[in-house]
Structure formats: C-alpha cells, structure tokens
N, C-alpha and C positions, 0 to 999 in steps of 0.2 A: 504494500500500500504506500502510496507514494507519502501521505505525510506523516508515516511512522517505520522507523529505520528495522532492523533485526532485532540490534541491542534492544531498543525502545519496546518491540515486541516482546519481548520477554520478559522486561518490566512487568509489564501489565499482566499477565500469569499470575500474577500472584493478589491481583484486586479482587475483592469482590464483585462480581459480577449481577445484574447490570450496571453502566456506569456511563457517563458520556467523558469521552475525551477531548480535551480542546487545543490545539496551535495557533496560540495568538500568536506566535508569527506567522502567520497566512494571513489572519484580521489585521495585525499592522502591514501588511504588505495591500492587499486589499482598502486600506483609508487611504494607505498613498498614492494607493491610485486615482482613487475619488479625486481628493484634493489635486494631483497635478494635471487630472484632466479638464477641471474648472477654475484652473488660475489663469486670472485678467480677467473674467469674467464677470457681471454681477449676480451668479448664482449662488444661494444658499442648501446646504441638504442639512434636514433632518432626519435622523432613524426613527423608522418605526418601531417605539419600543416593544409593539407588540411580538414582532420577530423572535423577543428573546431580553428578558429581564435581568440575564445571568449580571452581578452587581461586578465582576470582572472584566466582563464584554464591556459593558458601560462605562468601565472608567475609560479603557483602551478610545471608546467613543467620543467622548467628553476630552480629550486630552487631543482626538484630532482636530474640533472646536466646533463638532455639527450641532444642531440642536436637537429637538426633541417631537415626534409626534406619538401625542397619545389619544387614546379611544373611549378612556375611562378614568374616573375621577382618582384610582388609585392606582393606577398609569402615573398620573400626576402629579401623585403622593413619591410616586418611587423614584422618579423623574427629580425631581428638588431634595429626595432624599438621599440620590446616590449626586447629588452635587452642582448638575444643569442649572442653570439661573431658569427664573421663572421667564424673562423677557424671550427666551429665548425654545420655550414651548408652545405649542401649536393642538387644540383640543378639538379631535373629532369625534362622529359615530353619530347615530340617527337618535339616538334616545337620552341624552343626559338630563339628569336628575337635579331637580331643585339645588341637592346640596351640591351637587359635584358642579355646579353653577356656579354658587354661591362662595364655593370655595375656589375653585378660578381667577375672580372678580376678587378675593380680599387678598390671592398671593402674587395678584398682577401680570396674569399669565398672558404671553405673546396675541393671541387670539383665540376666539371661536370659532369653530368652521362649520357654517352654520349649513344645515341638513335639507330643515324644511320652514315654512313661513309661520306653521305654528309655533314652531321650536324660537324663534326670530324674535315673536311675542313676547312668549316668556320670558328670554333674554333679558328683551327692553324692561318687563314691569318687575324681574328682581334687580337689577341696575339701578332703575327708577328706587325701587324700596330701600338699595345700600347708598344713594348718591352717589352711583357711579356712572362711570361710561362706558361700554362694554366694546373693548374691539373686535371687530368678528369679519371674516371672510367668509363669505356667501360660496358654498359646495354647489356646482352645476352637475347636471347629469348630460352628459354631451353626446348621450346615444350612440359610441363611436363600440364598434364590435372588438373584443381585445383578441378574439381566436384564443382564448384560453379555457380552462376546465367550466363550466357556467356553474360553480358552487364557490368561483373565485372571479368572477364576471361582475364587474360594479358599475360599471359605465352606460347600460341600456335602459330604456325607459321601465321597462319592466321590470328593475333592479329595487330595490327601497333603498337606493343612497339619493342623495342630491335635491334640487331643484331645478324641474322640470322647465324648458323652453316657454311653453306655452302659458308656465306661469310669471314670467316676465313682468307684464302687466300688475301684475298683483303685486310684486315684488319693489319696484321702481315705485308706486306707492305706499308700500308699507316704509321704502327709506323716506322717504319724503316725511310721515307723519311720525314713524319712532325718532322719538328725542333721548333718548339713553344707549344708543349704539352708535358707535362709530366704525363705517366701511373702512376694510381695509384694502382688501383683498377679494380674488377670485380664486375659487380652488376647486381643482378637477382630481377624480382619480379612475382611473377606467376599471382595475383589472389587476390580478395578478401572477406571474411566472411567466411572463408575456415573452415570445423571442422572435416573433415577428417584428422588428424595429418597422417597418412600415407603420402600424398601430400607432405608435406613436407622432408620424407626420401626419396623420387624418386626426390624432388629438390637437394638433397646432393648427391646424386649418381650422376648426372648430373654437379655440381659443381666440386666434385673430378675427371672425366673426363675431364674434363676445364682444372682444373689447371695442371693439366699433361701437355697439349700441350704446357701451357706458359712455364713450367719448361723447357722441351722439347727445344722451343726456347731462355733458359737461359736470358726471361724475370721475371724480379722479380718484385712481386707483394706482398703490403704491406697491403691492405686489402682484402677482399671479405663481399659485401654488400648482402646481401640477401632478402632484400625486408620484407615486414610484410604478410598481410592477415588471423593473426590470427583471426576467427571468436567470435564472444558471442552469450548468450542466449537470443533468442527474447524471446521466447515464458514463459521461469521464470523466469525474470531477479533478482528477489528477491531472487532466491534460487543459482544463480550462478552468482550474484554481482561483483564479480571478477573473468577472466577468468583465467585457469587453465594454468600457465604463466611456471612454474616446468615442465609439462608436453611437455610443446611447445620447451623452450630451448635443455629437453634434449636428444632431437632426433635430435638435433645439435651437441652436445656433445658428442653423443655417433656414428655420423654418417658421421660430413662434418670431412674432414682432413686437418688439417689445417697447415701450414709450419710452419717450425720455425720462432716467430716473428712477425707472422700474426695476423691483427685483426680481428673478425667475428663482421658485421654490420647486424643492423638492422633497420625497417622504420614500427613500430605500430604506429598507429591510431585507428582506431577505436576500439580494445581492451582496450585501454588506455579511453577512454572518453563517451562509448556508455552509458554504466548506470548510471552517474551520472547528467544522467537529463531527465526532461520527458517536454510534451511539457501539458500544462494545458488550458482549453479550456472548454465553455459552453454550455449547451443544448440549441438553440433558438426554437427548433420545434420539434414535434414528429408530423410523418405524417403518414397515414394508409395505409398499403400496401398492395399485395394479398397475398406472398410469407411470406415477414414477413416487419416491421415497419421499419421506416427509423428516426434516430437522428442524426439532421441535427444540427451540430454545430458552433461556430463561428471562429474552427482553419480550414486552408484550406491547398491545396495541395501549398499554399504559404508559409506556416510555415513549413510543411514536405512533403516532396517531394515524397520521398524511395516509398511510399505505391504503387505511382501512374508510378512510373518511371521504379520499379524493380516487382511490384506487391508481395512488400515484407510486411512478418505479423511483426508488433508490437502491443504487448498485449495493450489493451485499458479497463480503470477500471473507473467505476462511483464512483468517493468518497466521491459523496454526501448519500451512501447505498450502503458503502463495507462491512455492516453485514448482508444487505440482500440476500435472496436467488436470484440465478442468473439465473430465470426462465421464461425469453422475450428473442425472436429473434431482433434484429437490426441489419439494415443495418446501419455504421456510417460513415457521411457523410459528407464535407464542402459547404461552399457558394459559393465558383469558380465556377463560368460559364462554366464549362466540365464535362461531364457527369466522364472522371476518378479522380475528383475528389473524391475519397472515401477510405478511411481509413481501411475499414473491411468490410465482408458481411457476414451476420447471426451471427452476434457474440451473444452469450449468456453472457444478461449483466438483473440487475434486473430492477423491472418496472421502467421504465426513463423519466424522467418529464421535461419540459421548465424548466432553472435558474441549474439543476444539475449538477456538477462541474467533470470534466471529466480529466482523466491522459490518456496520450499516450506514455506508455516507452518504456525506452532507444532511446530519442531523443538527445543524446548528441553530437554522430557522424552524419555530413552530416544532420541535424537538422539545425540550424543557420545559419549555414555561406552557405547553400544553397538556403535559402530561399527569396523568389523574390516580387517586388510591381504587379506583375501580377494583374487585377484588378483595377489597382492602391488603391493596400492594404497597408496601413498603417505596419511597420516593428514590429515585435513582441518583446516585450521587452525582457530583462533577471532579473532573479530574485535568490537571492543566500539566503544557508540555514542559514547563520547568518544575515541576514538584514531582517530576517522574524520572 
C-alpha cells in the first residue's frame, strides 16, 4: 500500500483492531496544494467540517488558514473549539434551530447561508429580538445536474437544499422589507464526488446569470460561495493521492465573472481528507461460498458507512500478502447484523487467511465522524503516522 511502508506494516500487527490510520503527510501535502493552486487569486476555501471532525485533521486545517463550513450548530461549537475564529465560519443546512441561530448571532459567526425564505424570516425576527444584524448568504438551487450518486445530488430542483429561481420575486422582496439581515453573499453547492469538471462550468454559467439580476437590482454583493464536490480517486488512491486541485480552480478562473472586489468561496471536504487515511481491520473468518468466499472481518458498516449507504467502491488491500498474486474471489464483509453490511463483492484479493491485516482506502472522508455504536460496537480508534 503505497502510504504504508513494510516496516510501518508491521507496526500495526500488533493494534487492536478496528482502527483508522492516518498520514498527515498526505493532508499536509494535499493543503499545499490547495493553497498554491489559489495564490494571486481572491479565493477563499473552507473545509467542510462535516468531512471529518478528527481535532488532529483540524488543527493541520486551521494552521493552512482555510476557514470553516459547518451544517450544524455543534459543527460550530467544534469549529471555535478546536481554534477557527468565528469570522471566519460559514453556517449551512436546510433546518437550523432557534438556538443554533441564536448562538451564531452572539459568537459572531462569518455568515448564514440561508436555505429557504422561511428560514430568512426567522433569521430577521431572532436578530431583531438580540439587536443584531444577521449576515447571511442567500443558498440558490441552480438546477445544474452534478452526474453524481442522486443520495449526494444537491443542486436540482427536486433537491430540499436552496432557493429556488422562481422564487426570486419573493426573495428580492423579502431583502427589501427585512431590517435585521444583512446580504452578503450568494452560495451554491450542487453535489458531491463530482469528477466531471465540466459540472462545474454549467455551475459558473449559472452563477454569472445570478449575478446579473442582483447587479440589475443594484444589490451589491461581496462574495459568491460556490460550494465544493470536488470528487477523488477511489479506485487508485495511491496513484492520485492528491486531487487535481489546478484543474478544479481553473475553470473558475477562466469561467465565473466575478465583480470588482468580489471574493470567490469555497467548501472542500472530502478532497481535502479522503486519502489520508484508511480504515485497518482483520480477517476473523473465511467462509465457503458457491459464487465465491466470503472474508468476514472485524470492521463493520459501523466504522464505514459509504459502502452500505451509497453502494460506493473503496479499494480494499490485504497487507498481510501485498506481494502476493491477487488470485481468490471474496466477498468482504463485516459483523453487523444486516445483510448490507458489506464492503465489496468478488473483489480479487490473494489467498486470505483468519488474523490477515486488511486496508480499506480513503477512509478519511465520512469514515469517522460517521461512524455509529450500532450493535453496541465499541468506537474505533485513530491512529496517526508518527505515533507509529
């Protein structure tokens, strides 16, 4: 496995088992990319802390100076608690809660990115009730198609993110009469694990459209958020360790238009955190099947989810016989109690034995911080590549 040596291999023998492993240097290689693919620029990114709360990842985050998008009011809490300035946080999701409002608004957080017109309301009458001002970026739904899994499709009309075109009208009047918010921003996000980079130029043609209208009503607007969904590579994560971040930016660059003075925002996640960790896990059984074998191991759909959720592939490597040939069927599988507990089916992996030591990469995104006591399973640890 490309980001763990022999030596390194053999370490890990002696962990308990399940565990996730992590290479923040892949993560600090991966920010430096970010960062020198958007220098000179006026683009800001923030991670989606939803990606992955790991308070390690974050510092590594935080120290390359991105800021912060969160979903939930204890996103927010984690967000100022592992060190982010609050100016420097971005608060989305279709449903916040009075308090997670309220708490916002008294820690002075960057924006709200506001969802819907009812949500908009609200805003204005707890503002109103704190004497405050609420600053909020207005979330469009840009109907733009991302060609990605539709359980990770946010950008169609038929989506519950956003505000809808049509309701424009209603909107350009609701800023007009609320006196406790102040516009900031425009914020789109279509979609995620997207690697059609095309998607993202029918997203800028869609923006440029946008911001016409607001010019139009000689409302000025100081940012436009753009959302992330830059995808990675499940299937070789060793060979495209870090996503092709140059390419991504510059069909932003070459495509949104942006006013004078305007900042172009962003919200990766999972580009940012997907390969620098895998999830580590053991053979307990190898059972006989008709089809092909089943290794049944001791990580389950409680440590990673994705497999079971999205029916999405990550590569799965036995590193107890990564020099051997990779000439057995298994189906690879966990100990939950659901039959969709399963990882992969027919994967061609070599002969695989009870106690063999198993990788499941690019568990970094939606890996951890999704994982549940379902079961009532014990939480999987973490484990990093200098404490090994």
């Amino acid at each position: 496995m490309g980001m763990l040596s022999e030596d390194r291999i053999e370490s890990l023998k002696g962990i308990e088992t399940p565990f996730f492993y992590y290479d923040l240097d892949i993560l600090d290689r991966t920010l430096d990319s970010v960062n020198k693919a958007i220098e000179d620029v006026p683009f800001k990114v923030h991670y989606a802390i939803k990606a992955n709360t790991n308070p390690r990842i974050l510092d590594r985050i935080k120290q390359a100076n991105f800021g912060i998008d969160c979903v939930s009011g204890n996103e927010v809490k984690h967000a100022l608690q592992n060190g982010f300035k609050a100016e420097h946080i971005a608060f989305a999701g279709v449903g916040k809660t009075d308090a997670e409002i309220k708490f916002g608004l008294e820690e002075g957080i960057f924006t709200f990115n506001v969802e819907s017109l009812p949500e908009l309301e609200v805003i204005d009458a707890i503002a109103g009730e704190m004497n405050e001002i609420a600053p909020v970026a207005i979330r469009f739904n840009p109907n733009v198609n991302a060609k990605t899994h539709h359980y990770i499709t946010t950008g169609l009309e038929e989506n519950k993110f956003g505000i809808n075109y049509w309701e424009l009208d209603s909107l350009f009047d609701a800023l007009e009469r609320l006196k406790n918010i102040k516009l900031l921003g425009l914020h789109f996000h279509i979609g995620s694990q997207i690697t059609d980079l095309s998607v993202f130029q029918n997203l800028c043609n869609r923006v440029n459209e946008l911001q016409k209208l607001f010019k139009e009503k000689s409302i000025c607007i100081e940012h436009v958020n753009v959302g992330g969904g830059l995808g990675v590579n499940y299937h070789e994560p060793d060979s495209e360790a870090i996503p092709d971040f140059e390419s991504f930016f510059q069909i932003f660059k070459q495509f949104l238009e942006l006013h004078p003075g305007q900042q172009l925002h962003f919200e990766l996640g999972r580009s940012i955190v997907a390969q620098c960790s895998s999830l580590i896990s053991r053979v307990l059984y190898i059972k006989k099947g008709i089809k092909t074998n089943f290794a049944i191991i001791d990580a389950g759909m409680t440590e990673l989810i994705r497999p079971t959720l999205y029916q999405s592939y990550h590569k799965i490597e036995n590193l107890t016989k990564l020099n051997f040939e990779s000439n057995q069927k298994y189906d690879v599988v966990g100990p939950i109690c659901e039959s969709s507990d399963c990882f992969g089916k027919e994967l061609q992996l070599p002969e695989t034995e009870r106690g063999d030591l198993i990788a499941i990469r690019s568990a970094g995104a939606y890996g951890e911080v999704m994982a549940s006591s379902y079961n009532l399973r014990d939480k999987a640890k973490a484990f990093y590549h200098d404490e090994i």
